[in-house]
N, C-alpha and C positions, 0 to 999 in steps of 0.2 A: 943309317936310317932304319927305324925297326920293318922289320917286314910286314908286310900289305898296308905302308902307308906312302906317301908321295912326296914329291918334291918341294910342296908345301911353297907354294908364290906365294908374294908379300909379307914371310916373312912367319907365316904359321906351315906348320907340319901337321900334319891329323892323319895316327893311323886308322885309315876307313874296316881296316881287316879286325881293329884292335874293337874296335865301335859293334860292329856287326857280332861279336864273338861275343861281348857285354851284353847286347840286347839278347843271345842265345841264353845266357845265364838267366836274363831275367826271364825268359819262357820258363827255363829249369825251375828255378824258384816256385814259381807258380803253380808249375802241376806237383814237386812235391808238395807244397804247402796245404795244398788241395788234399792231399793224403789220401781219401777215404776211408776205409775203418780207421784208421789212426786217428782221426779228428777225435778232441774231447768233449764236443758239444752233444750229440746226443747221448754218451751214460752221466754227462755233469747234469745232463737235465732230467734225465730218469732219477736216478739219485737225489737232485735237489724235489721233487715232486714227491719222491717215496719219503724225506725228512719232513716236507711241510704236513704231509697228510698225516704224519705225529704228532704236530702241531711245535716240530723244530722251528726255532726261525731260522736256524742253520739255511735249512731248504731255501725258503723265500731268498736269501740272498746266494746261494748256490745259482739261483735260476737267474738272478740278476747279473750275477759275475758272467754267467754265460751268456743270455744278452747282450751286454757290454763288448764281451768277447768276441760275438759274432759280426756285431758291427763294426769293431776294430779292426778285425783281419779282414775282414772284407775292405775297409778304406787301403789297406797296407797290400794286398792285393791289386789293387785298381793304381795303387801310386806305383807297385811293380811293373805291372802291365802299361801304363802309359812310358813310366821310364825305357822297358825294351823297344818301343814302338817309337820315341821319341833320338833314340841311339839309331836305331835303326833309319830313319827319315836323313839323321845329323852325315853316316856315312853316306847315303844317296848321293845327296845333296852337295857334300863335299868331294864326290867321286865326279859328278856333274862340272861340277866349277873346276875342279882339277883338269880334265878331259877337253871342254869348252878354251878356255886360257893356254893347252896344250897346242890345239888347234889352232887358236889366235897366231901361237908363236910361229909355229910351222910355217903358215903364212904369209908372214910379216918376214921369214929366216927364204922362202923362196923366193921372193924380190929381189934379194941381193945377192943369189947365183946366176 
């Protein structure tokens, strides 16, 4: 049985350790992603603003690509963070019913001593 996960009644296994250690990564992700200076969004947009005012149209879509860009990683973000959030609920919950059904059995096993 991999370590931090259960005995798995009915016939599923879920490790709760393995869940919870996934949703850590997805915090990870997220604040590097975050970068700060590293981010390419403010010199793409200085940059694309110093080629338009040449009358590039390089620029215009420099500034567009960033745009685009800033939307996208912030979706890919938000789908980060709901995934760590959502791992994290899935062990709870499975740590719950594992515990709950543990108890049950207990129970059910002192009646017939």
């Amino acid at each position: 049985m991999p370590e931090g996960g259960n005995g798995g009644s009915g016939g599923i296994s879920v490790d709760t350790g393995a869940l919870h250690q996934s949703a850590g990564h997805c915090r990870d992700i997220s604040v590097a992603f975050q970068g700060g200076s590293k981010r390419p969004e403010a010199p793409s947009q200085k940059a694309g603003g110093m080629l338009k005012q040449q009358d590039f149209e390089l620029g215009v879509a420099l500034q567009a690509a960033v745009t685009r860009w800033s939307r996208q990683s912030a979706s890919v973000l938000q789908a980060i963070d709901l995934t760590g959030r959502n791992l994290d609920r899935s062990a709870d919950a499975h740590g719950a019913t594992e515990a709950g059904i543990a108890q049950q059995m207990q129970g059910m096993g002192s009646q017939f001593h």
